[in-house]
C-alpha positions, -999 to 999 in steps of 0.1 A, spaced: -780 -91 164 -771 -87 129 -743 -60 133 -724 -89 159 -732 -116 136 -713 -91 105 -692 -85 128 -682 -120 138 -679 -126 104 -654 -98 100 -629 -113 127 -633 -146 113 -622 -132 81 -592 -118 95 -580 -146 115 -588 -166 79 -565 -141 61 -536 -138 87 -536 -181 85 -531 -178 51 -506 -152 47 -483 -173 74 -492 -202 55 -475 -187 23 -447 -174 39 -439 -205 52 -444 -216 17 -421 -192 2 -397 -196 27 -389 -234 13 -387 -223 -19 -345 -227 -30 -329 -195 -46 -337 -190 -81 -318 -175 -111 -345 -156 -137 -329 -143 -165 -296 -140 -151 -304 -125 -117 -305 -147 -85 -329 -148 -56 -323 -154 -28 -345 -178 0 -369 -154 11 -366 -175 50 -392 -159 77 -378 -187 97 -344 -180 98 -340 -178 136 -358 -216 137 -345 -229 104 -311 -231 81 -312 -240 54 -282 -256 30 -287 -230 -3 -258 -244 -23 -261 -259 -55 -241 -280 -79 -223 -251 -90 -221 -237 -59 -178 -238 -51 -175 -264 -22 -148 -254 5 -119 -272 -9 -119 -256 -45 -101 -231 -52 -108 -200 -62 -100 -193 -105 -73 -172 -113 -65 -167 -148 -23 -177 -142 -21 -171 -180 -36 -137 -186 -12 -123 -155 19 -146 -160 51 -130 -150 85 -147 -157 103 -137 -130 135 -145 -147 131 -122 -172 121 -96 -149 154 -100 -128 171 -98 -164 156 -61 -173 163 -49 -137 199 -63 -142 206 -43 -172 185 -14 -161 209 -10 -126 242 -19 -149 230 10 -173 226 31 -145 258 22 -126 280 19 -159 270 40 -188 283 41 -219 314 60 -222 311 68 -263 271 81 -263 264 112 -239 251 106 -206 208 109 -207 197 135 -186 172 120 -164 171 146 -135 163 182 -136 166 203 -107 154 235 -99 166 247 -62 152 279 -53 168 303 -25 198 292 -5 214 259 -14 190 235 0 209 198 11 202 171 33 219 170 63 251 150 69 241 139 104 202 134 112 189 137 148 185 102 171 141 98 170 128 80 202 101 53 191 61 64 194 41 53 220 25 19 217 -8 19 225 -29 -15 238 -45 -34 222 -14 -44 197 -23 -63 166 17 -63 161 37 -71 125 48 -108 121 88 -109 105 94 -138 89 129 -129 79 155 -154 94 184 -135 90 180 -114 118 186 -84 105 168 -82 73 149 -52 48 124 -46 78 149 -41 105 167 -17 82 135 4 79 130 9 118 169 17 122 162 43 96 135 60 117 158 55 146 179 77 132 164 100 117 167 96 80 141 102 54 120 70 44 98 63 17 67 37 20 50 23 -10 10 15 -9 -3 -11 -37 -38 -18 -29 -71 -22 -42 -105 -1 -41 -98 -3 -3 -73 24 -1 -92 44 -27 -85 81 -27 -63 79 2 -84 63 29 -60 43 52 -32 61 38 -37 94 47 -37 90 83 -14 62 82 8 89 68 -3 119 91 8 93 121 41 85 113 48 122 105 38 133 137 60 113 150 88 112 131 86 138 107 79 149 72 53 167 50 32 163 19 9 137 7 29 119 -16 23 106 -47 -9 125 -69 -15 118 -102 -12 137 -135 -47 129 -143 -76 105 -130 -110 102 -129 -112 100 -93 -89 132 -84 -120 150 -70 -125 118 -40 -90 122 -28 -93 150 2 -56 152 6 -43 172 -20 -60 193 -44 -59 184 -83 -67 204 -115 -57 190 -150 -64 194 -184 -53 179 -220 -46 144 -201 -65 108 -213 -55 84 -184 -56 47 -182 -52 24 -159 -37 -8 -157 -70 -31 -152 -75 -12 -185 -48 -27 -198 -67 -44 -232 -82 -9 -240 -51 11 -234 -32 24 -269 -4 -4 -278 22 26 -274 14 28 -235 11 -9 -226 49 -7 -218 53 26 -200 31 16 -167 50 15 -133 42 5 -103 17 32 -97 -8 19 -120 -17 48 -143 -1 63 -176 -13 99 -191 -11 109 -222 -9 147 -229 -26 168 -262 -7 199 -267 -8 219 -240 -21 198 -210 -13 209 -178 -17 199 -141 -17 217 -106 -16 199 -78 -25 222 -44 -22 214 -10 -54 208 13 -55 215 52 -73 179 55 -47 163 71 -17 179 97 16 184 76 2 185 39 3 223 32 33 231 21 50 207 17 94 209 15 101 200 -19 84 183 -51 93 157 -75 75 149 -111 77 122 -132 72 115 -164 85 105 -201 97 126 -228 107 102 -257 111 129 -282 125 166 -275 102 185 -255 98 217 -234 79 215 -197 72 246 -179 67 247 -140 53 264 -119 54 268 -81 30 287 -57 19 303 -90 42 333 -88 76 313 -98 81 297 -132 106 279 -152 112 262 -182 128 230 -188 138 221 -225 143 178 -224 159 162 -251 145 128 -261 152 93 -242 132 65 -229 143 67 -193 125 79 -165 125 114 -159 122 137 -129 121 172 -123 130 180 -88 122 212 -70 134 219 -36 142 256 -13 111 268 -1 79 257 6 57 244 -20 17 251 -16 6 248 -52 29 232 -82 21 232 -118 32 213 -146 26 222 -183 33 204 -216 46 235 -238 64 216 -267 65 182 -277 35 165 -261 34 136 -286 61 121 -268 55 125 -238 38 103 -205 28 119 -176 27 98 -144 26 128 -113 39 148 -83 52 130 -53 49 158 -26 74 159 1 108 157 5 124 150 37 112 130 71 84 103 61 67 101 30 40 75 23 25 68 -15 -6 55 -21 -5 35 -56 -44 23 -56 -60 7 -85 -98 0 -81 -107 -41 -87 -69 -45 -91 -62 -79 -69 -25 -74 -73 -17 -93 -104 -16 -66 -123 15 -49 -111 29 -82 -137 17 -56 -162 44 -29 -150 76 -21 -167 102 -30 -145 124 -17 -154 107 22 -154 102 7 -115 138 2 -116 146 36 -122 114 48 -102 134 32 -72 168 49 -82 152 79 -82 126 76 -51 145 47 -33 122 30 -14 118 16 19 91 0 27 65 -16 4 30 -26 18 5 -51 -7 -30 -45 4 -51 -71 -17 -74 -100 -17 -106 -83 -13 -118 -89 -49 -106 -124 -48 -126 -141 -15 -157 -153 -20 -183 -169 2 -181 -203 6 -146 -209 -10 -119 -217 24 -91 -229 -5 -72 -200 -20 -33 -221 -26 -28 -209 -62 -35 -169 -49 -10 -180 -25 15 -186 -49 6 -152 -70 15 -135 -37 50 -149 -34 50 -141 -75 43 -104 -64 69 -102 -32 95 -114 -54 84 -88 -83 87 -62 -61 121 -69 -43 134 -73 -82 118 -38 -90 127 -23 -56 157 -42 -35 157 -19 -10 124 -24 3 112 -43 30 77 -63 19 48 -62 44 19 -85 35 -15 -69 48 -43 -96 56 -77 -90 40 -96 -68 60 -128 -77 75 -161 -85 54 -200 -93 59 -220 -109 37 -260 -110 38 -270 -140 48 -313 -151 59 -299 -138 98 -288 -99 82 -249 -94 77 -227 -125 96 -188 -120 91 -176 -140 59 -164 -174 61 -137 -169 38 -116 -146 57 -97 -165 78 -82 -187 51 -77 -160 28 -57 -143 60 -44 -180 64 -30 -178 25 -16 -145 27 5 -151 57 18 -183 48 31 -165 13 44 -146 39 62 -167 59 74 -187 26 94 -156 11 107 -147 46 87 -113 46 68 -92 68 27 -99 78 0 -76 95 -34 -95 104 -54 -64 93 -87 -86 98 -77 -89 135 -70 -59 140 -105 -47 129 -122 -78 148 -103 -59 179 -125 -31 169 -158 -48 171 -154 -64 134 -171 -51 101 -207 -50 118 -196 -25 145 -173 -3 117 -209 5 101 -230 11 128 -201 37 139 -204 48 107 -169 36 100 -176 17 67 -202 17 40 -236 1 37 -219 -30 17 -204 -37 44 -169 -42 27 -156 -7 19 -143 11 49 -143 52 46 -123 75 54 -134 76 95 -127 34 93 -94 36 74 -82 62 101 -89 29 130 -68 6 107 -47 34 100 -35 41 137 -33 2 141 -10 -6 118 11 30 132 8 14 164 22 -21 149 51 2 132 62 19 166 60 -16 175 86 -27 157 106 3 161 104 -4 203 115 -35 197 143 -24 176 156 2 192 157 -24 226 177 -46 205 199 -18 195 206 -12 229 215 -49 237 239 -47 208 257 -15 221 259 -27 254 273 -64 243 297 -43 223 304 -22 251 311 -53 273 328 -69 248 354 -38 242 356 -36 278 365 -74 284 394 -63 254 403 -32 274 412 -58 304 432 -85 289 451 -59 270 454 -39 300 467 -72 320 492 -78 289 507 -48 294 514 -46 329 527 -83 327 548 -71 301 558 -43 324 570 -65 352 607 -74 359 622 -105 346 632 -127 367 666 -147 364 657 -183 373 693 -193 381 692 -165 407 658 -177 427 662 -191 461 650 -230 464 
């Protein structure tokens, strides 16, 4: 009897202790977020699937104000940019006729003349596969920058596409198979543009770099970065500086199809004062290339054989020179990625434009795709008008910078946020997607809803249960930025369908129109051809 009564007891207890631990829960779970020492808690709410609760404080953002930019830190007179480009392109077009001509390209041809073709072979337009998250034009004209890009493809010509993004394209994710896509279809090689010198050489997969002797900086490091080099950063984002000595190899990786070799190398780079580079390429060829001092861009182009490794060496004069990098590839497609970790586009105010100026001169771009935002949304905050206007701020920039270029906006992507029910989809996405294509629309360029296109995907949630994107559920990797990748291919061959259809309508309205001038001149002639007739001589 006693072991049941202890035992009694025992259950009793139990049932005692279980009450009491729901009883605190319950407790906690009414308890608001907390902020101890600088760190926030969040509502620890067993009875989220029952209860919601309203977690925002006083200086919690409500959804009409707008998120803070600091206008003044990143101000950009666009005026005076237009002004340096102007006198840039005039220097370029008209030089001086009493100073000698500055050197600014270097070329090194190896093997039989190597030139570009004077006609370029007709490309049929990719495949467009359902479901189509397709590009939104805003240009009115009806035949504007982005038209000029597709008919470019169409016909075979080399084109270069320009990536400014954030952390999100980081190391080539995205890019790389955005890039492997379009030169499967319509040709090319390399990977584009690789840095002299970064700490994050050894996450890119797509092309293999080695350096020594280089500090780097980059531009969110602009405060920290030596007064000298403030002025020399372009629109890739990074500046090197070289001790004696420094050298770089960049070597091609099998990671993607077409990267190694590639057909032909540029590098960039300064050389203020007199210095001597030496080059090497698939480590068995080497020249020497003795630059006299200037502050224009300079290149040093190699073309004639395929490339599999290049190397770049600062023999003389390194105290005046910057180092910027390769761009790998030639001919066909080519597709830079200029990412800048926490960079929310703003920065590219920073650039020199006009070292982008002569960048373009040089590279002459196509296409240039913005891919930012991500740093800027936050939870909470629906009202993003004055990042709005920074976005037209940058599409003007860059068709100051680069006027040959056709601007694509890219929405935000996708995001999750932890909320008491796991990881929901951030309420903040659709009107920062809202924002950007409504800058869009407002500068007359060119808009892809990338956020859609991942929601067509199963949205952020199902990109990290495939494995698609990281734990934070922000950051896609490199199997993720292959789905957004082929999208936004798909969305190009899109637009290429489209205007390779309204080619077609053109040629055949000409071809009606010539036609209907064959006729009447045709009808003139054999009028003209008939006999005259005497009027006095015809019967009444």
């Amino acid at each position: 009897m006693k072991e049941k009564k202890e035992e009694k007891e025992y259950i009793h207890r139990t049932w005692l202790a279980v009450t009491a631990l729901i009883v605190v829960l319950c407790g906690v779970s009414l308890i608001p977020p907390q902020t101890i020492g600088g760190i926030t808690f969040r509502r620890a709410n067993i009875l989220s699937d029952l209860i919601e609760f309203d977690d925002r404080t006083a200086t919690d953002a409500p959804a009409a104000t707008q998120i803070a930019l600091d206008e003044e830190e990143f101000h950009v007179d666009l005026d005076r940019v237009a002004q340096q480009v102007a006198r840039q392109t005039a220097a370029i077009e008209t030089p001086d006729t009493l100073t000698p001509p500055v050197q600014t390209c270097f070329e090194w041809r190896i093997g039989p003349t190597d030139t570009l073709p004077a006609h370029y072979t007709p490309r049929q337009p990719a495949e467009v596969i359902e479901p189509l998250q397709p590009i939104e034009d805003f240009d009115t004209t009806g035949y504007g920058p982005l038209h000029a890009f597709y008919g470019k493809l169409l016909d075979g010509r080399p084109v270069r596409i320009a990536v400014l993004g954030d952390s999100f394209i980081e190391g080539d994710i995205l890019t790389a198979d955005l890039r492997e896509t379009l030169q499967e279809a319509y040709g090319g090689t390399g990977c584009g543009f690789a840095p002299v010198a970064s700490p994050l050489t050894g996450f890119r997969r797509t092309v293999k770099t080695t350096s020594k002797g280089w500090t780097s900086y980059n531009i969110m490091q602009y405060k920290t970065t030596p007064e000298p080099l403030r002025h020399d950063f372009y629109v890739s984002g990074w500046v090197c500086r070289p001790e004696a000595g420094a050298q770089t190899r960049w070597e091609g990786t099998q990671a993607r199809r077409h990267l190694d070799p590639c057909d032909g190398a540029r590098i960039l780079f300064l050389s203020r004062g007199r210095s001597r580079a030496e080059v090497s390429v698939n480590d068995s060829l080497h020249r020497s290339f003795t630059i006299e001092g200037a502050d224009e861009l300079r290149q040093i182009e190699i073309s004639g054989l395929p490339i599999h490794s290049l190397t770049f060496r600062v023999a003389e004069g390194a105290e005046g020179m910057v180092g910027y990098g390769a761009l790998l590839g030639r001919s066909g497609i080519a597709v830079d990625n200029y990412s800048v970790r926490s960079n929310n586009g703003q920065a590219m105010f920073r650039t020199n434009p006009a070292l982008n100026a002569q960048a373009n001169a040089m590279l002459g771009y196509d296409l240039v795709i913005l891919q930012y935002g991500l740093n800027i949304m936050q939870q909470g905050i629906h009202n993003y008008t004055n990042y709005g206007a920074q976005i037209g701020k940058m599409i003007a920039y860059v068709r100051e910078c680069f006027p040959t270029a056709a601007v694509l906006v890219l929405g935000v992507s996708d995001r999750s946020v932890r909320t008491d029910r796991g990881f929901e989809p951030m309420d903040a996405v659709p009107h920062m997607t809202a924002c950007q294509r409504a800058a869009a629309r407002r500068e007359q360029a060119a808009f892809w809803d990338t956020s859609a296109a991942m929601a067509a995907l199963g949205g952020m949630e199902q990109f990290v249960t495939n494995g698609w994107a990281g734990k934070d559920y922000t950051h896609i990797n490199f199997a993720g930025g292959r789905q957004v990748a082929l999208a936004l291919a798909n969305a190009l061959n899109d637009g290429m369908r489209r205007e390779a259809r309204d080619r077609d309508d053109r040629l055949r309205r000409q071809e009606r129109a010539r036609n209907v001038a064959d006729s009447l001149r045709e009808a003139v002639r054999l009028q003209l051809l008939q006999p005259a007739v005497d009027p006095l001589t015809m019967e009444e």
